[in-house]
C-alpha positions in Angstrom: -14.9 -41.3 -7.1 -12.0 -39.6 -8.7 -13.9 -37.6 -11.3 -16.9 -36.6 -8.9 -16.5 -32.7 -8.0 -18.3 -33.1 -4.5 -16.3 -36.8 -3.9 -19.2 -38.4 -3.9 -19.0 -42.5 -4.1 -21.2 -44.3 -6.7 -21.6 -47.6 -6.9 -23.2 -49.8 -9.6 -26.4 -51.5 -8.6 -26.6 -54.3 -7.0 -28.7 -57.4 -8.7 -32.5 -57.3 -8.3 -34.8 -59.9 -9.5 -36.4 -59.2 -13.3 -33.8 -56.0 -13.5 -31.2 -56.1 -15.8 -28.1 -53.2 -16.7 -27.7 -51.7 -20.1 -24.4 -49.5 -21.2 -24.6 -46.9 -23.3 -23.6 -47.2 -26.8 -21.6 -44.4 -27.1 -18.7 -43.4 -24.1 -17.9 -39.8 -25.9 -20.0 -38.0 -23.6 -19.0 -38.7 -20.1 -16.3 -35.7 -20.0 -19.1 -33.1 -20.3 -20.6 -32.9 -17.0 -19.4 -31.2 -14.3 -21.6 -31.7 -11.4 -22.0 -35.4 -11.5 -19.3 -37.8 -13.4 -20.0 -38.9 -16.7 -19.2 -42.7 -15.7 -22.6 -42.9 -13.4 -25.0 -42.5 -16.2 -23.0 -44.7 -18.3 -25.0 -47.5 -17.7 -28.7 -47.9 -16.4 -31.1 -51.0 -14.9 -34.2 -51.6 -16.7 -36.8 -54.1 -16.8 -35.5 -57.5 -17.8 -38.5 -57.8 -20.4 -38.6 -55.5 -23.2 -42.1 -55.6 -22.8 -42.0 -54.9 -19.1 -44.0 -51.5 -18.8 -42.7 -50.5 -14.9 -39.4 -50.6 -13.2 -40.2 -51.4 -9.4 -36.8 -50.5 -7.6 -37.8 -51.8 -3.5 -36.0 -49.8 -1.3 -34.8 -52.9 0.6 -32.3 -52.4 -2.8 -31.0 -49.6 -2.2 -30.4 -50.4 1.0 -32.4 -48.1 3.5 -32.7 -48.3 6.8 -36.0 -46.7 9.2 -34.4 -43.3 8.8 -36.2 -40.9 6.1 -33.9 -39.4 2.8 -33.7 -37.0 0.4 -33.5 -38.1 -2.8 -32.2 -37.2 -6.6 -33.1 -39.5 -9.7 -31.1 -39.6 -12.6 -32.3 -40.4 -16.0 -30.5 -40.4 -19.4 -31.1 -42.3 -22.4 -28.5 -44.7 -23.3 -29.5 -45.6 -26.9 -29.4 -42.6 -29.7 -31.6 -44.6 -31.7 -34.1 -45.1 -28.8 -33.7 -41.0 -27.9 -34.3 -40.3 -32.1 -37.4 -42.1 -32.2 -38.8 -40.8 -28.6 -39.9 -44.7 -27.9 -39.3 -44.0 -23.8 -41.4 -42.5 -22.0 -42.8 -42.9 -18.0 -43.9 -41.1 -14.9 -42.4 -41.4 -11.9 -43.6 -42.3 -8.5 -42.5 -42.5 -5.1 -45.5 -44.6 -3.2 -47.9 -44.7 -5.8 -47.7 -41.2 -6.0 -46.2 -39.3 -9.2 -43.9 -37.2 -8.5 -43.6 -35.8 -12.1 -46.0 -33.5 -14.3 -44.9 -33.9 -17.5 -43.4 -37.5 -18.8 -40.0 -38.0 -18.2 -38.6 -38.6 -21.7 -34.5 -39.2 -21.3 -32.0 -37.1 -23.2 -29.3 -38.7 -25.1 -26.5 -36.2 -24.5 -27.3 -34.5 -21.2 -29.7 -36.2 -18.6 -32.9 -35.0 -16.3 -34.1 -35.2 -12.4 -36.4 -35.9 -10.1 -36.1 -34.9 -6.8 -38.2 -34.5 -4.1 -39.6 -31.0 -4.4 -43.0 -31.9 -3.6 -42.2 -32.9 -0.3 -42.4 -36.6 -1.0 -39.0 -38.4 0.8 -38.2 -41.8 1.3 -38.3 -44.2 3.8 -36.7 -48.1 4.5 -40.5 -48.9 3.1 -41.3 -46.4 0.2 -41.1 -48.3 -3.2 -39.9 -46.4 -6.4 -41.3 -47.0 -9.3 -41.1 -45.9 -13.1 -44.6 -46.6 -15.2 -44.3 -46.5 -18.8 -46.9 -43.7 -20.4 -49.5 -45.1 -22.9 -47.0 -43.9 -26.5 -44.0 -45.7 -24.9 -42.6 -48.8 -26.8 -39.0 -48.9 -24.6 -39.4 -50.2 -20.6 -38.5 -47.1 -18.1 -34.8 -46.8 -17.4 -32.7 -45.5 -14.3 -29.1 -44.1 -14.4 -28.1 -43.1 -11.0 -29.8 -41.6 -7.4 -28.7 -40.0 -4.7 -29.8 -40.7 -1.4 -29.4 -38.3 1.3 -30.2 -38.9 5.4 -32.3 -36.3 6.7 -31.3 -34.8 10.0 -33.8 -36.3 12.6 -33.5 -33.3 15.0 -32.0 -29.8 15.3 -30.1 -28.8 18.7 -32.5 -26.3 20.9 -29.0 -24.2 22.5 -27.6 -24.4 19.3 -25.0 -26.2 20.1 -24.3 -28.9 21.7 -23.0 -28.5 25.4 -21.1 -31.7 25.4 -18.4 -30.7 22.5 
């Protein structure tokens, strides 16, 4: 990705049934970031319905396999009017479980996180999902993730005696 400072590659999503992608509806901002590029939270997926209250992303998506990952959400609002009127707000949960304590409510000019600091990773079976709080009026959205492969096992020696 040519404006990614760690040369990461980022992909759009990939279609999912009752998901749609929204852009943002102003471009200005993407040159203001410098540790992930501007042009991945340009657009999000959100519920097709704008009376949908959860975004289920299935990890069968995202493409996972058995192994187990480390993962980073991004969220950002991509409507100034929507960000103005605080009308988008949700929780979210890895399993059923929430991973967040207060509600995630997206910025408009910078974005927020979620990773998995409370020891919750993901698996080819874990199902992500965003849950709209009760004062929402907007479905959840999602700009970007990361996905990461955790290391199944260390070496005991240290090294590995066949290199």
């Amino acid at each position: 990705y040519p404006d990614d400072p760690y040369d990461r590659y980022w992909h759009p999503s990939g279609e999912i049934d009752g998901v749609v992608s929204v852009a943002r509806d102003n471009m200005s901002f993407n040159k203001n970031f410098t540790d992930i590029p501007g042009l991945a939270l340009a657009h999000a997926i959100t519920p097709a319905s704008s009376n949908a209250t959860t975004l289920i992303v299935p990890s069968l998506e995202m493409g996972l396999g058995n192994d187990t990952y480390y993962y980073v959400f991004y969220f950002m609002e991509v409507l100034e009017a929507a960000y103005q009127n605080k009308s988008r707000s949700f929780d979210f949960l890895v399993d059923g479980i929430k991973q967040n304590d207060d509600p995630i409510i997206p910025p408009y000019r910078s974005y927020v996180t979620d990773y998995n600091s409370r020891g919750r990773n993901l698996s080819g079976e874990s199902v992500i999902s965003m849950v709209n709080t009760p004062d929402a009026s907007l479905p959840p959205i999602l700009n970007a993730m990361e996905l990461f492969e955790l290391i199944k096992s260390g070496l005991a020696k240290g090294t590995n005696e066949n290199d």
